[in-house]
C-alpha positions as CSV (number, residue, x, y, z in Angstrom):
1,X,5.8,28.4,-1.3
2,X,9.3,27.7,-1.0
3,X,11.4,28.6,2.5
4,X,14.7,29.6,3.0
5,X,16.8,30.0,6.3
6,X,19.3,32.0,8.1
7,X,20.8,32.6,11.6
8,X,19.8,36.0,13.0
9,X,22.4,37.9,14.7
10,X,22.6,37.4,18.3
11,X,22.0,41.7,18.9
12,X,19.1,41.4,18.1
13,X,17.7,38.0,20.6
14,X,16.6,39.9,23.7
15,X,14.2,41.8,21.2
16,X,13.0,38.6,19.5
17,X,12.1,37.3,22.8
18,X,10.5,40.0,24.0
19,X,8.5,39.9,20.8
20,X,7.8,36.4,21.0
21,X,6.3,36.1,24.4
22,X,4.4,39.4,23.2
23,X,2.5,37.5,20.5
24,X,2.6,34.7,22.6
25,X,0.3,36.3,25.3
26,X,-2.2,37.6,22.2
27,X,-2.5,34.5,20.3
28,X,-3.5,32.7,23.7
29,X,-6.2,35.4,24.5
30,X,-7.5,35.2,21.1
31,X,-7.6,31.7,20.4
32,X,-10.6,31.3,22.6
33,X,-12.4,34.0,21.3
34,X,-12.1,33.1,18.0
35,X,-13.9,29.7,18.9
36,X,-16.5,31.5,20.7
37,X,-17.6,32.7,17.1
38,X,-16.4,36.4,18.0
39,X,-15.7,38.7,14.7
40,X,-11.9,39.3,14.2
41,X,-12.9,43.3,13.8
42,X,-13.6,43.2,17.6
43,X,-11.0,40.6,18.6
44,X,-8.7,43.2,17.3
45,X,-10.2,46.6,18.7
46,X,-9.9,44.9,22.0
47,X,-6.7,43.3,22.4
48,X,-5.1,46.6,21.1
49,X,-6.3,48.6,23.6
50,X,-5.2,45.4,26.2
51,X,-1.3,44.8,25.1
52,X,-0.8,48.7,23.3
53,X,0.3,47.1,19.7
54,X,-0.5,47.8,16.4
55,X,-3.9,46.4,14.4
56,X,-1.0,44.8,11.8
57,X,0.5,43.0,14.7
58,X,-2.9,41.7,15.8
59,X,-3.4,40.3,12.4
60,X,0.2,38.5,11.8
61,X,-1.2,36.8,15.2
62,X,-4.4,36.6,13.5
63,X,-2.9,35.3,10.6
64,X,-0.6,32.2,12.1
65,X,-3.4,30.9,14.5
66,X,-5.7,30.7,11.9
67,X,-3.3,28.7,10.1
68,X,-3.0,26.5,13.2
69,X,-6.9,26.3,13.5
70,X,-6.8,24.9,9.4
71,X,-3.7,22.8,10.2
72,X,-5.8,20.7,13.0
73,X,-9.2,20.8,10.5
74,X,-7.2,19.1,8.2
75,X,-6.0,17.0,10.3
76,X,-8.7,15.6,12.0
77,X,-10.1,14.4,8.4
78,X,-7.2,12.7,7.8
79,X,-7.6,10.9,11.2
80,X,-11.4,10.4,10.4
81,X,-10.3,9.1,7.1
82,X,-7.7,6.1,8.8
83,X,-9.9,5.5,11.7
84,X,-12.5,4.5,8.7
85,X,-9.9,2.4,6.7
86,X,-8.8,0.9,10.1
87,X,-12.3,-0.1,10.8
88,X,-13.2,-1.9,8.2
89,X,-10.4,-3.6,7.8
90,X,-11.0,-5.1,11.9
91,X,-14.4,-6.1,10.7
92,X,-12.9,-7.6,7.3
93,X,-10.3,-9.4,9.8
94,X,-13.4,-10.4,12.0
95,X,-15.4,-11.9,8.9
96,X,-12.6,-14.2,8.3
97,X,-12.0,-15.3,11.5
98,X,-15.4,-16.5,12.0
99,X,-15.0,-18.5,8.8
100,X,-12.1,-19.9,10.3
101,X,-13.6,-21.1,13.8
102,X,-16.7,-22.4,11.7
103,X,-14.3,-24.4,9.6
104,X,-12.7,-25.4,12.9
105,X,-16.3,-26.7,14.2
106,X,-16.9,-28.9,11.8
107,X,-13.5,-30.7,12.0
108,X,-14.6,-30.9,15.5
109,X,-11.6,-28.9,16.5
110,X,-10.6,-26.1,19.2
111,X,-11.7,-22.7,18.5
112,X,-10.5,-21.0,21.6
113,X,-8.1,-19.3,20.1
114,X,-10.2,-18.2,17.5
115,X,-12.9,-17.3,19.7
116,X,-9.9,-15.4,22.0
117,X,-8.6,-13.3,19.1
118,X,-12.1,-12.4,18.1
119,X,-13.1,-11.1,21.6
120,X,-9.6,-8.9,21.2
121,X,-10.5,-7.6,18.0
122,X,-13.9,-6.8,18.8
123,X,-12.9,-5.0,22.1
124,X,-10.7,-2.9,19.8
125,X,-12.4,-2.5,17.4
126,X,-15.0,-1.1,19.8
127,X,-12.2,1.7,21.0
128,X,-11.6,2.8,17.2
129,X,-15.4,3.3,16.6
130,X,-15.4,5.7,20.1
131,X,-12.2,7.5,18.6
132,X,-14.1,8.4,15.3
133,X,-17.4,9.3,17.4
134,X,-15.2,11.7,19.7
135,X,-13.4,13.0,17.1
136,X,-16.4,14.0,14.7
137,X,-18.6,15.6,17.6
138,X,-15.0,17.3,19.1
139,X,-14.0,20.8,19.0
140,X,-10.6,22.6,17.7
141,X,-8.3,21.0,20.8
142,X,-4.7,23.2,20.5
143,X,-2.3,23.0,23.1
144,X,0.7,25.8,23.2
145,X,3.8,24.3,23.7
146,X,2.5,20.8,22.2
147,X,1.0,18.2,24.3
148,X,4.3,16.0,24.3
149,X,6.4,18.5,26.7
150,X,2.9,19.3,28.7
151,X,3.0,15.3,29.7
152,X,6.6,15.4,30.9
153,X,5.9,17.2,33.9
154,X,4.4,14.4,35.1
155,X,7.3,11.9,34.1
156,X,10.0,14.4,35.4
157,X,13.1,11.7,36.8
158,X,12.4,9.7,33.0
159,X,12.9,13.0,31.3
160,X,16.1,13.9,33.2
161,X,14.8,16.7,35.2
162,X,15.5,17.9,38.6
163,X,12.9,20.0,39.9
164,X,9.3,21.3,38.1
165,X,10.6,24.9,38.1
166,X,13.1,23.4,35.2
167,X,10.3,22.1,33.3
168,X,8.4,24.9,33.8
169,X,11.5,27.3,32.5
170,X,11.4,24.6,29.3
171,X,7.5,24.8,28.9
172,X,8.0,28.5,28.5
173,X,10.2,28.6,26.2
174,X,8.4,26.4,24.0
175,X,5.0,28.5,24.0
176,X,7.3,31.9,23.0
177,X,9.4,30.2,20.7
178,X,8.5,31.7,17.3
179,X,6.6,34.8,15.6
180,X,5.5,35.6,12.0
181,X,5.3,38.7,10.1
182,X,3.1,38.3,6.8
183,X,4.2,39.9,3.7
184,X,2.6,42.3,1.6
185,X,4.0,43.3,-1.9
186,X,2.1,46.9,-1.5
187,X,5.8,47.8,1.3
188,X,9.0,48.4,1.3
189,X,10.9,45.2,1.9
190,X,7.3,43.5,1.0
191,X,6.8,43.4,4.7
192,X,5.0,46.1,6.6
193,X,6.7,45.5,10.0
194,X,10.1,42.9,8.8
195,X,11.9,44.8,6.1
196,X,14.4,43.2,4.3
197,X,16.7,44.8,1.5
198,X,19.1,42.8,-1.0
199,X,22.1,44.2,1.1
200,X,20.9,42.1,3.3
201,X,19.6,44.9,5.6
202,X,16.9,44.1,8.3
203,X,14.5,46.6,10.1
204,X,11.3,45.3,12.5
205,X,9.1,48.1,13.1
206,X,8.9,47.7,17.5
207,X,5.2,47.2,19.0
208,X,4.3,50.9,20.6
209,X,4.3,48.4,24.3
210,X,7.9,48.0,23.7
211,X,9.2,51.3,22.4
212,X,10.8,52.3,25.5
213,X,13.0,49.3,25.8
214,X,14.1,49.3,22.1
215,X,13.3,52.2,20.7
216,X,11.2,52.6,17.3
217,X,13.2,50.4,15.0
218,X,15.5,47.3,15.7
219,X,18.1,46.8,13.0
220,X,20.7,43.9,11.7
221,X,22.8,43.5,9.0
222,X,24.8,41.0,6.9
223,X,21.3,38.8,6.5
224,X,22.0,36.2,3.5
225,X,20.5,32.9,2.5
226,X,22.5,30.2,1.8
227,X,20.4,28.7,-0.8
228,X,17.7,30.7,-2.8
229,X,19.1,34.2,-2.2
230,X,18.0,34.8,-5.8
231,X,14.8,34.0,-5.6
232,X,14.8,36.5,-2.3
233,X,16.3,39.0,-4.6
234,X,13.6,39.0,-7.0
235,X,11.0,38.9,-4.5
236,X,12.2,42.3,-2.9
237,X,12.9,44.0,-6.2
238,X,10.8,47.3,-5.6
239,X,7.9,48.0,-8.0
240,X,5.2,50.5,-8.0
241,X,2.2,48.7,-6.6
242,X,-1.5,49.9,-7.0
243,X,-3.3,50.5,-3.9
244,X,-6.9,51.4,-4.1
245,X,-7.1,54.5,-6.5
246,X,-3.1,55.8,-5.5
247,X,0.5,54.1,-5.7
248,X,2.7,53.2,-3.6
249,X,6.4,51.6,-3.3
250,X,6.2,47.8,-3.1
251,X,8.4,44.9,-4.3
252,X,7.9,42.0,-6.9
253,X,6.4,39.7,-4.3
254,X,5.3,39.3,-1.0
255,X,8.0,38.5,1.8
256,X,7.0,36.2,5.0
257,X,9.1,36.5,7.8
258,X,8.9,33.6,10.7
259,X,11.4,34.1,13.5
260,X,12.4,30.8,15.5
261,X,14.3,30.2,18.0
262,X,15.9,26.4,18.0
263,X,19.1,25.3,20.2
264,X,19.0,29.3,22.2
265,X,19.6,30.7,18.2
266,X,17.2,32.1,16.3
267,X,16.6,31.4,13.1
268,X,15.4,33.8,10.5
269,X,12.6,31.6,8.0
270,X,11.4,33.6,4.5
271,X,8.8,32.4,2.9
272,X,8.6,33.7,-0.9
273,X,6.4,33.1,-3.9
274,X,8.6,31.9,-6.8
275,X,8.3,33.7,-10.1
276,X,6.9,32.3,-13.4
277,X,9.2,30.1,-14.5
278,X,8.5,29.0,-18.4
279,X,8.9,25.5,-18.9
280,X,10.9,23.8,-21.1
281,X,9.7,20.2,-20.9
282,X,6.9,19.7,-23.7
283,X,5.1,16.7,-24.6
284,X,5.8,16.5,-27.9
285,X,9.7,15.1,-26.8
286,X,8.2,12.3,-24.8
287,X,8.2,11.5,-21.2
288,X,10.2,9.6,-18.5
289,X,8.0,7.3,-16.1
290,X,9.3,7.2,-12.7
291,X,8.5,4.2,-10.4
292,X,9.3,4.2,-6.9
293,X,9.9,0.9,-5.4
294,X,10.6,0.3,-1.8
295,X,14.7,-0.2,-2.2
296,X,14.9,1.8,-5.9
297,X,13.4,4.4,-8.2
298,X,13.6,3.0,-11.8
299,X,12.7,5.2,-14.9
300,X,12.2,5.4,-18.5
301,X,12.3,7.5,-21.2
302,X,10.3,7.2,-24.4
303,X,9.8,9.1,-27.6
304,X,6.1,10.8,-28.6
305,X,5.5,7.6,-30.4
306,X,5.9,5.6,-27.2
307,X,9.5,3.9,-27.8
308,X,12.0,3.0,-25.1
309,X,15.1,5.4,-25.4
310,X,16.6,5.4,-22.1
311,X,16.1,4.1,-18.9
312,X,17.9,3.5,-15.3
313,X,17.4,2.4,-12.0
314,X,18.4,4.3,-8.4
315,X,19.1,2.0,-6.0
316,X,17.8,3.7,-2.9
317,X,18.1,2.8,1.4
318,X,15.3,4.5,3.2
319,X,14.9,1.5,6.1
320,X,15.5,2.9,9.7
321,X,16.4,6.4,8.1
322,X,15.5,9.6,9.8
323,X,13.2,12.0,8.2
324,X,16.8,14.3,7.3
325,X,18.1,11.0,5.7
326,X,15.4,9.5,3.7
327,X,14.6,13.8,2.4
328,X,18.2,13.6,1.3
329,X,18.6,10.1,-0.2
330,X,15.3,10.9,-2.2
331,X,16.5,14.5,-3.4
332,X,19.8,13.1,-4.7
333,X,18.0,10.2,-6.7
334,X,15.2,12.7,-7.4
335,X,17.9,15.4,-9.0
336,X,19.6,12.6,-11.0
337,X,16.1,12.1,-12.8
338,X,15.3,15.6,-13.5
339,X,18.9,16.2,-15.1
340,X,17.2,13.9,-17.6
341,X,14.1,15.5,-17.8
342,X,16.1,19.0,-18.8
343,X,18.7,16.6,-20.8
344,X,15.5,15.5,-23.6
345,X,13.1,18.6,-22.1
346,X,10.2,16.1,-21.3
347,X,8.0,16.1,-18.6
348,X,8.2,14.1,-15.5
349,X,5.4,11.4,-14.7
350,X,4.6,9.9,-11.8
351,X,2.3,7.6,-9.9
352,X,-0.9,9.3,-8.0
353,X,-0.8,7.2,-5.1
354,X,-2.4,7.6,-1.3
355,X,-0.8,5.5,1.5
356,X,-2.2,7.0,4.0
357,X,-5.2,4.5,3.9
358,X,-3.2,1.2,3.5
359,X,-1.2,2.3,6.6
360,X,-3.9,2.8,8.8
361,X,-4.8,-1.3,8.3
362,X,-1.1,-2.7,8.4
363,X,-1.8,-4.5,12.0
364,X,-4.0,-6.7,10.1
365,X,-1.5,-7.5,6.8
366,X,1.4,-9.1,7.1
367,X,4.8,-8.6,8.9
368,X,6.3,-8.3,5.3
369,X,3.6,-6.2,4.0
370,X,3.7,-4.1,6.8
371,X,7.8,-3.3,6.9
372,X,7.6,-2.7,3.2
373,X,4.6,-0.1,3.0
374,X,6.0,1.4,6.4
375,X,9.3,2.2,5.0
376,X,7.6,3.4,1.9
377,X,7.9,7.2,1.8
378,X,5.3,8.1,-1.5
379,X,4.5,11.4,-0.3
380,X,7.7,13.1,1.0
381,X,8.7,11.8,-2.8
382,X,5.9,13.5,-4.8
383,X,6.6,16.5,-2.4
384,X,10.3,16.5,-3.7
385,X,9.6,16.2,-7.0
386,X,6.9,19.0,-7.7
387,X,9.4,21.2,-5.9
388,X,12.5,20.5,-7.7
389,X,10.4,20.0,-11.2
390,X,9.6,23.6,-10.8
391,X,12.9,25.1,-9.9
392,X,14.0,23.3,-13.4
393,X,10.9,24.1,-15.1
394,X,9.7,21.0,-16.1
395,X,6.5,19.5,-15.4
396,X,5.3,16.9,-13.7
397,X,2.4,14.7,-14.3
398,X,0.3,12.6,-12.2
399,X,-1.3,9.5,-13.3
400,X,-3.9,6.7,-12.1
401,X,-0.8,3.4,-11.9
402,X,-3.9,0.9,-12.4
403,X,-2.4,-2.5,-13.7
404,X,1.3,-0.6,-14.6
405,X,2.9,-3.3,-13.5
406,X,1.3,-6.0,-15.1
407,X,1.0,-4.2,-18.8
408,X,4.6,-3.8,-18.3
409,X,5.1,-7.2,-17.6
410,X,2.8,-8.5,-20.4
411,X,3.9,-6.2,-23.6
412,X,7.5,-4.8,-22.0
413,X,9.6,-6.5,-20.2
414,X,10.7,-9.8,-22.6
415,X,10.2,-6.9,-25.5
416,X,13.4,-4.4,-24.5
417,X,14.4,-6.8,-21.5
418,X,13.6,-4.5,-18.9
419,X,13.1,-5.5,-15.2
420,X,9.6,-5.0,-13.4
421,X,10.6,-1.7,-12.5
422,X,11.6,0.3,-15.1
423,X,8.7,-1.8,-17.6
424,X,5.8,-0.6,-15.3
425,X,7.8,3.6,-15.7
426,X,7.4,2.7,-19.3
427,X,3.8,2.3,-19.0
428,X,3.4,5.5,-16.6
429,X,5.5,7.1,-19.5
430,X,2.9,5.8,-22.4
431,X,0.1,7.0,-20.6
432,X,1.2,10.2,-20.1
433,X,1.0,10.5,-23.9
434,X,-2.3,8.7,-24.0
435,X,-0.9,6.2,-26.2
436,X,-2.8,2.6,-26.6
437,X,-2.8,-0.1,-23.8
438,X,-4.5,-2.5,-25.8
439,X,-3.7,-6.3,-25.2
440,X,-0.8,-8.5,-27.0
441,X,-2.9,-10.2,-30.3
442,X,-1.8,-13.4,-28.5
443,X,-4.1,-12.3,-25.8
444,X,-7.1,-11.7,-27.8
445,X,-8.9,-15.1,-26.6
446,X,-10.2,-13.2,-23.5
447,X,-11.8,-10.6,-25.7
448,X,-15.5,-11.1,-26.1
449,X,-18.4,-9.4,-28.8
450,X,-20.0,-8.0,-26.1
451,X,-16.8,-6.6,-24.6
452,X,-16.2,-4.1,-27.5
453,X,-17.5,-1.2,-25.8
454,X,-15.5,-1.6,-22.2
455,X,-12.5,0.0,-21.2
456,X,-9.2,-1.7,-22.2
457,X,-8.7,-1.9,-18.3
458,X,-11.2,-4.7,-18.1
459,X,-9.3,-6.9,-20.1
460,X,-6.2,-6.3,-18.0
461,X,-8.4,-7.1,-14.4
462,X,-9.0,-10.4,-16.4
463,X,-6.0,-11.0,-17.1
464,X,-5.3,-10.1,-13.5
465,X,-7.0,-12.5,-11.9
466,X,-5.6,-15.0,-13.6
467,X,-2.1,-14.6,-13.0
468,X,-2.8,-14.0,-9.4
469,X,-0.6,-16.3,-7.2
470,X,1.4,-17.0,-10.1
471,X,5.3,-15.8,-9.8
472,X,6.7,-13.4,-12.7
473,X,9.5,-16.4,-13.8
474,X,6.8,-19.1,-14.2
475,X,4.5,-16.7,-16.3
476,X,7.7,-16.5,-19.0
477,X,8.2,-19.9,-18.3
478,X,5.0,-20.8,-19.8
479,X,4.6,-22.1,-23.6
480,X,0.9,-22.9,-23.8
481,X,-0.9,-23.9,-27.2
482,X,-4.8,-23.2,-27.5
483,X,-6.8,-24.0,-30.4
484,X,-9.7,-20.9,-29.2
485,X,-10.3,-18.9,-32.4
486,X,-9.8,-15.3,-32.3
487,X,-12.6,-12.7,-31.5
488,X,-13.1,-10.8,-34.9
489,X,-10.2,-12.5,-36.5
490,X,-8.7,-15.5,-38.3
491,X,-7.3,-18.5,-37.0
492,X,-3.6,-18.5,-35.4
493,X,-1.0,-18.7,-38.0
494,X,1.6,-21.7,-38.1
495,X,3.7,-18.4,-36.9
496,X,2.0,-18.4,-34.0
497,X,2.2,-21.7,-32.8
498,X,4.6,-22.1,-29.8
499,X,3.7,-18.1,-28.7
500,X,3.4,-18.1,-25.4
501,X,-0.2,-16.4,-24.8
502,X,-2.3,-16.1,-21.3
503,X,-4.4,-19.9,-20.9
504,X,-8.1,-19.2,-19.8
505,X,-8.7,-20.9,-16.7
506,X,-6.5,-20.7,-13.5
507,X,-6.4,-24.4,-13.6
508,X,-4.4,-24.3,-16.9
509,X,-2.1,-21.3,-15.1
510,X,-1.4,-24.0,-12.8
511,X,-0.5,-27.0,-14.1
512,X,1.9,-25.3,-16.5
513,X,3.7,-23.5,-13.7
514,X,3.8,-26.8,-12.0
């Protein structure tokens, strides 16, 4: 659900904070109750009755914790799920080293560093198993006002404050800083208390607590988005909306309204649901691949039949970028590939791809591995491309990237000339279309009787292993001659002599690359 931002008007502030420190004081009485197992029914009866509010303002408190409480669920798999990957790869790195300091032995050689670093990773390894125990057997933890700004009170000189009191003023404002109002499509405005018209009208219903100091209704005008105002137009076009056995005035869709207040503004956030947007992208007029790459984004087009007809490459520069910069860098490249997309109305494929394990083990790779999967930003790309795919209706499809690369290196890249990049896009493109992946005929000697009924992928892990350690120049380099007869077919043809074809033993690999 897509969100779009304005700057309230500054009338309305001493309101907003009223408002905020209002639902500030609920959602910290009803966060513990909630994870004492009470019902929501008598959460809300009660704190009613405490604060004088509304039942709807209960629930929009209701409503955001609970999203809070799912945030931290999820998140705590997500640790669980690196602390695992981190683990094993300290007892992988553990393994080895022991292999090491035995091979050390018997050339009667020191192993005290060996036996040093082991001790380290043991001890550490020890400390991640106690994080994953804790955090398994733990309860919902939420700190208001986020844990970072709690531990500055005890840092105050490093923080450049003066006193407590002015961290205390700070902490404050940090725990009141924001308040939602979910949406329903069965109002006026599709908001029950935060109603919004396309004149760019507001009016929030006032909390009965706070009626004397405001009145019944607080009002501003000249509220506009900057960018997606139309998509908050259709949103609050009024309907007639069914509720129960009567109807009532209601809008299109539901409007979310999330006041926050950032640099003493506030800042007015909507969330809408966009409408059904029919896409135009079908299969039937190919696909474009997209690879991202640490320093590019490379992409290719192919018919249905699975030929090259364009393809590109974005040179990209997300190293020590901020989050802002790398968003942008990858929406510009990101829009340049779906003017394509509309351009031969073909879908969008990418790579389905999860980082987040291979991160969690980057103290035990390489320096070099580690920059490069560090500066890799896979996610926040995927992210941008579903959103933008859907504003220009075109569909984006996910696909396993097993052995891309190398088919693209094998059938592709001497074929159209293509570099690594945009030959492994082709592939992504190709099997988007399901179109075959069988081997080269020149690399039929790995093919076995029994192998008929495997998956074409086996043939590629083959394959795989044998050209591991061997660099992509020496592999074209390589002009080998082998007498082996074709599985299921007739001899090489004088044609074929000279083709360069894929030796079968890593001992041939490497005396020709020698």
């Amino acid at each position: 659900m897509p969100t779009y931002q304005t700057i309230l008007p500054p009338n309305i502030y001493p309101f907003l904070e009223s408002m905020a420190s209002l639902y500030s004081a609920i959602e910290k009485r009803m966060h513990p109750a909630l994870l004492a197992g009470e019902k929501i029914g008598d959460i809300e009866k009660r704190l009613q009755n405490e604060f004088q509010v509304d039942s709807t303002t209960v629930r929009n408190v209701y409503h955001d914790l609970k999203g809070k409480h799912s945030s931290i669920k999820e998140l705590k798999k997500t640790q669980a799920k690196e602390l695992k990957s981190t683990i094993s790869s300290i007892k992988k790195s553990i393994t080895a080293r022991h292999k090491r300091a035995k091979t050390k032995l018997k050339k009667q050689q020191s192993t005290k560093k060996h036996r040093f670093i082991i001790h380290q990773k043991k001890r550490r390894l020890a400390i991640k198993q106690q994080k994953l125990e804790k955090l398994k057997n733990s309860d919902i933890s939420l700190c208001f006002g986020t844990k970072k700004l709690f531990k500055v009170q005890y840092y105050l000189e490093e923080n450049n404050y003066t006193s407590h009191n002015e961290w205390l003023s700070d902490w404050r404002k940090a725990r009141t800083s924001s308040l939602v109002m979910v949406g329903s499509k069965t109002y006026a405005g599709g908001n029950q208390l935060c109603r919004l018209d396309c004149n760019g009208n507001l009016a929030i219903t006032v909390p009965p607590c706070l009626v004397k100091d405001y009145g019944g209704k607080v009002a501003a005008s000249n509220i506009s988005f900057r960018y997606g105002q139309e998509f908050v137009d259709i949103a609050l076009t009024p309907t007639r909306q069914k509720r129960g056995t009567s109807y009532r005035n209601g809008t299109e869709k539901a409007v979310t309204h999330r006041m926050v207040r950032r640099d003493n503004k506030w800042y007015l956030h909507t969330y809408v649901e966009l409408p059904d947007i029919p896409r135009i992208s079908q299969r039937k007029n190919g696909a474009i691949g997209v690879d991202l790459n640490v320093d590019n984004i490379a992409w290719a087009y192919c018919d249905r039949e699975g030929n090259l007809k364009d393809k590109g490459q974005i040179t990209i520069e997300l190293e020590n970028k901020s989050s802002r910069e790398a968003t942008h860098i990858l929406s510009l490249a990101i829009a340049q590939i779906l003017e394509k997309a509309v351009h031969y109305e073909c879908p969008v494929v990418i790579e389905k791809l999860d980082f987040s394990s291979k991160k969690a083990r980057l103290r035990e790779q390489g320096k070099g591995y580690a920059k490069m999967i560090s500066s890799f930003a896979y996610s926040k790309f995927a992210e941008l491309v579903h959103s933008k795919a859907k504003l220009s209706a075109i569909q984006v499809i996910e696909v396993n990237p097993a052995y891309s690369s190398l088919i693209g290196m094998v059938k592709f890249m001497s074929l159209y000339g293509l570099n690594s990049g945009t030959s492994a896009a082709l592939v992504l493109a190709r099997r988007s279309l399901r179109l075959s992946e069988r081997l080269p005929r020149v690399c039929n000697a790995l093919v076995q009787p029994e192998d008929c009924a495997k998956h074409v992928w086996t043939y590629w892990g083959r394959i795989s292993k044998l050209l591991k350690g061997c660099r992509r120049h020496s592999y074209f380099e390589m002009k080998v001659r082998v007498g082996v007869k074709l599985s299921g077919r007739e001899p090489p043809s004088k044609s074929m002599i000279g083709t360069p074809v894929i030796p079968s033993s890593t001992s041939a690999l490497g005396a020709t690359s020698a």
